[in-house]
C-alpha positions, 0 to 999 in steps of 0.5 A, a space after each residue: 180649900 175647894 175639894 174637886 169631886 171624885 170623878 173630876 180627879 180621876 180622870 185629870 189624865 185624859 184632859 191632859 192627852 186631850 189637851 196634848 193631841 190638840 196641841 200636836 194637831 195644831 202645830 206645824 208639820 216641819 221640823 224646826 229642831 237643829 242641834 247645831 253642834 252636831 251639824 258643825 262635827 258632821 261637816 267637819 267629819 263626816 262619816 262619809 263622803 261621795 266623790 267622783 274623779 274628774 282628773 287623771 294626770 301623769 306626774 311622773 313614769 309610775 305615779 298619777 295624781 286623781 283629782 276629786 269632787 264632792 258628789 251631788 248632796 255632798 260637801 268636801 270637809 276642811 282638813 290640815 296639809 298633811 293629812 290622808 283619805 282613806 278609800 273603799 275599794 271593791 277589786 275583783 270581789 275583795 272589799 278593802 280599804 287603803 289610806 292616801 296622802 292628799 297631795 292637795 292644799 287645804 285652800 282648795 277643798 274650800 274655793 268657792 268655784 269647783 273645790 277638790 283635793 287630789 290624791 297621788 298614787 303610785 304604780 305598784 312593783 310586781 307581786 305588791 301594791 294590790 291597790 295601788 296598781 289598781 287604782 293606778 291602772 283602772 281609775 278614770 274620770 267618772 268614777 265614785 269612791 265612798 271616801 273618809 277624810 281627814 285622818 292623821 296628826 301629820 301636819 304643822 302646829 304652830 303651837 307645838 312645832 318650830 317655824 322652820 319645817 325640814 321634810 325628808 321624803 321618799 318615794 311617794 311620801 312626798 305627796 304631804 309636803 306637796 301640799 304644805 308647799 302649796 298651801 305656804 305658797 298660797 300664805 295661808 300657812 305661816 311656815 318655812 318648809 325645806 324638802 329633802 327628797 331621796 330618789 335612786 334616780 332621776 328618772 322617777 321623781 314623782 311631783 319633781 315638776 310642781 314642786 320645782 314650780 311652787 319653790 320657784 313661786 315662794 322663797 319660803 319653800 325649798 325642794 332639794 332632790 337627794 339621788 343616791 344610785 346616778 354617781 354622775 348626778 350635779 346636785 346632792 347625793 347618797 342618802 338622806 344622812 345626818 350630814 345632809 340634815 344638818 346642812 339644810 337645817 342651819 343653826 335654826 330651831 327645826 321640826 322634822 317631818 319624816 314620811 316615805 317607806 318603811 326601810 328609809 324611816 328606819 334609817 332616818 330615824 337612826 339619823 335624826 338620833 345623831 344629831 341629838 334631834 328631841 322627840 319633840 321635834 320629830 313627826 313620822 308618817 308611815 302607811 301600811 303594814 311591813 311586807 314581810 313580817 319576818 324581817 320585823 324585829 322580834 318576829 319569831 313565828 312561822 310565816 308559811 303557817 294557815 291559823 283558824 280565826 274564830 270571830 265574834 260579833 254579838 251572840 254570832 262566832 264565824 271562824 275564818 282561815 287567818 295566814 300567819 303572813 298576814 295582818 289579821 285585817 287582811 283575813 276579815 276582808 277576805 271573809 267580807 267580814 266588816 271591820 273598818 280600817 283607816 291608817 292600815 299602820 295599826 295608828 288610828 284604831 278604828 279596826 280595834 278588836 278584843 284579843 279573847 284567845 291565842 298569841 299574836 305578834 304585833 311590830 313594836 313599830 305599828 304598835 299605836 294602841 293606848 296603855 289601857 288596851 295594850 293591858 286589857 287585850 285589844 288588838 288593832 286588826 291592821 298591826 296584828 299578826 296571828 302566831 296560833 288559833 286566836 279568838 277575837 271580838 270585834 264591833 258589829 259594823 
C-alpha cells in the first residue's frame, strides 16, 4: 500500500476548496434549477394575484357585476364554478378583507384572448354591507385589487354529487349558480342545473337577464323566479318550501346547492330536512358573520360590552379594545393588526389563532375548525365573539 506523506494528507481539504471554486467559476451565471411541482401549486394557488377593473355594469337597481384581468406579470389562476375570491380592501384608513362569489364561468379565466372573471356585489341597506356599499359606490374601471382566489368546495363533483343540480338562491347568492350555468352552457361541465331563486319582488332580481339568456341558449339549465311579496305575480310564489322543491326535483336523484343570507339558509335547511333530503346531497354556501350576534342561538353575553384583547405575535403582546358586538377579526382590523381572512364564515381558517385566556362565544353555525383544534383551544378569528378579557396568539403575518 502506498502511504502519502504528512503534509500531503493534512491539507487534502484545501485542494478540495481549490478544486470547488474552480468548478464555481467555470460554470454558468443562470440558474437553471426548477422545481416543477412548486411552479405548478403557484399557478394554480398563488398567494397573490394583481387584478385591475375593466368592466363595470349594472345587472340590476342595486347590484353590479366588476370584471376583472390579471395585472402586467400575472396570470389569473384555474378555479371551479362556484368558488369565491377574496379581496383587500383599504377604505377610509380600515384595511379588511371580504369574500365574493365569482359569477363568471371558469372557461373564461383561461380563453386565450382577454381572460377574466367577474364579481357581482350588491349595494349595501343602510348602516350594513360597509364593503359592499363601497365596492358598489367607488369602484371604477382603472382600479387594482390584490386579489385571493380560488377558495371554497362549493362547487359540482361529479364523483360525489348527483347529475341533477337543484339551486336555491337568494338575494346575491345567486351569483355561483351563474357561473355554473354559463360554464353547463359553454358544455364544459356535465351537469343539469335547476334555479330556484326567491326574490321579494320583481323589481330587484339581480342577473334576472343572463340568467334568462343562458336558460333560454341550453335546455340542460332552468332559471325559475320564486317572488314571495307581489300576490299578483304569474309565476311561482311564496318561498322556497319543501313543496316547491319537490316540484322542481322530480323523482330524479338531486344535489342541492343552498347559498343566500343567513335567515333563508335557516329556513331551507328546515325545508330540505322535510323532504328526508341526506346530508350527503346537500352543499351551503353562506358568507359572513350573523349581524347580530344576540339572535344566534345559544348566545348569552352582553352585546353592548367594550373587552380588552390582549394579542400575541412572538415575544410582542398588544392589548386591544374587543366590542362584544363583534368577531374578534373585526377588532385586529381595526388595530391594523395582520391576521388573514378569507371566508369571513369562520369556514376556511386562515384567521385561525390560539385561544390562551377567557371565554368567547362561537355560533355553532360558523363553527368550521377541526375536532383537534376545537379541543386544544383554536379559534377562527372571523366566528368568534369575546364574552370577557380574552388572550389570543396569533401567526405573526
Amino acid at each position: 500500500m502506498k502511504v502519502r506523506g504528512l503534509i500531503r494528507d493534512v491539507t487534502g481539504a484545501s485542494r478540495v476548496t481549490r478544486a470547488r471554486r474552480n468548478l464555481i467559476a467555470s460554470g454558468s451565471s443562470e440558474n437553471h434549477y426548477s422545481d416543477p411541482i412548486r411552479e405548478l401549486a403557484e399557478e394554480v394557488h398563488p398567494e397573490v394575484t394583481r387584478v385591475r377593473v375593466v368592466k363595470v355594469e349594472d345587472v340590476s337597481l342595486t347590484a353590479r357585476m366588476f370584471t376583472f384581468e390579471a395585472c402586467e406579470g400575472d396570470k389569473l389562476p384555474p378555479f371551479q364554478a362556484g368558488q369565491y375570491c377574496s379581496l383587500d380592501l383599504k377604505i377610509n384608513g380600515t384595511i379588511t378583507t371580504r369574500p365574493y362569489s365569482i359569477c363568471s364561468a371558469p372557461y373564461q379565466a383561461r380563453q386565450n384572448d382577454h381572460p377574466f372573471f367577474a364579481l357581482t356585489i350588491r349595494n349595501g341597506k343602510p348602516n350594513e354591507g360597509f364593503a359592499s356599499s363601497w365596492l358598489y359606490e367607488h369602484v371604477k374601471p382603472g382600479d387594482e385589487f390584490n386579489a385571493h382566489l380560488p377558495f371554497g368546495q362549493f362547487y359540482y363533483e361529479p364523483l360525489r354529487d348527483a347529475k341533477h343540480l337543484i339551486a336555491l338562491a337568494g338575494g346575491s347568492g345567486i351569483t355561483p349558480f351563474f357561473a355554473m350555468a354559463q360554464e353547463i352552457a359553454h358544455g364544459t361541465m356535465d351537469a343539469d342545473l335547476t334555479i330556484l331563486y326567491g326574490s321579494r319582488n320583481t323589481k330587484d332580481i339581480i342577473l334576472e337577464q343572463q340568467l334568462a339568456a343562458v336558460a333560454e341558449q341550453c335546455s340542460r339549465v332552468r332559471f325559475i323566479n320564486v317572488i314571495s311579496d307581489e300576490p299578483d305575480y304569474e309565476g311561482e310564489k311564496g318561498f322556497l318550501n319543501a313543496d316547491l322543491i319537490r316540484k322542481y326535483s322530480g323523482s330524479e336523484d338531486c344535489t342541492y346547492f343552498v347559498c343566500g343570507p343567513l335567515p333563508m339558509y335557516q329556513f331551507v335547511s328546515g325545508e330540505l330536512k322535510k323532504l328526508e333530503i341526506p346530508e350527503r346531497r346537500i352543499r351551503f354556501e353562506v358568507f359572513g358573520a350573523p349581524r347580530d350576534i344576540t339572535k344566534a342561538e345559544g348566545y348569552h353575553g352582553d352585546s353592548s360590552r367594550v373587552w380588552k384583547c390582549t394579542v400575541c405575535r412572538g415575544l410582542e403582546e398588544q392589548v386591544i379594545e374587543a366590542k362584544a358586538s363583534e368577531p374578534l377579526a373585526a377588532a385586529l382590523e381595526r388595530a391594523g393588526i395582520p391576521n388573514h381572512t378569507r371566508c369571513r364564515s369562520g369556514a376556511c381558517g386562515y384567521c385561525r389563532c390560539q385561544l390562551l385566556e377567557g371565554d368567547v362565544f362561537i355560533p355553532s353555525e360558523g363553527d368550521g375548525r377541526r375536532y383537534a383544534d376545537r379541543k386544544f383551544g383554536y379559534v377562527h378569528a372571523c366566528s368568534t365573539w369575546p364574552l370577557s378579557d380574552v388572550k389570543i396568539r396569533i401567526i405573526i403575518q
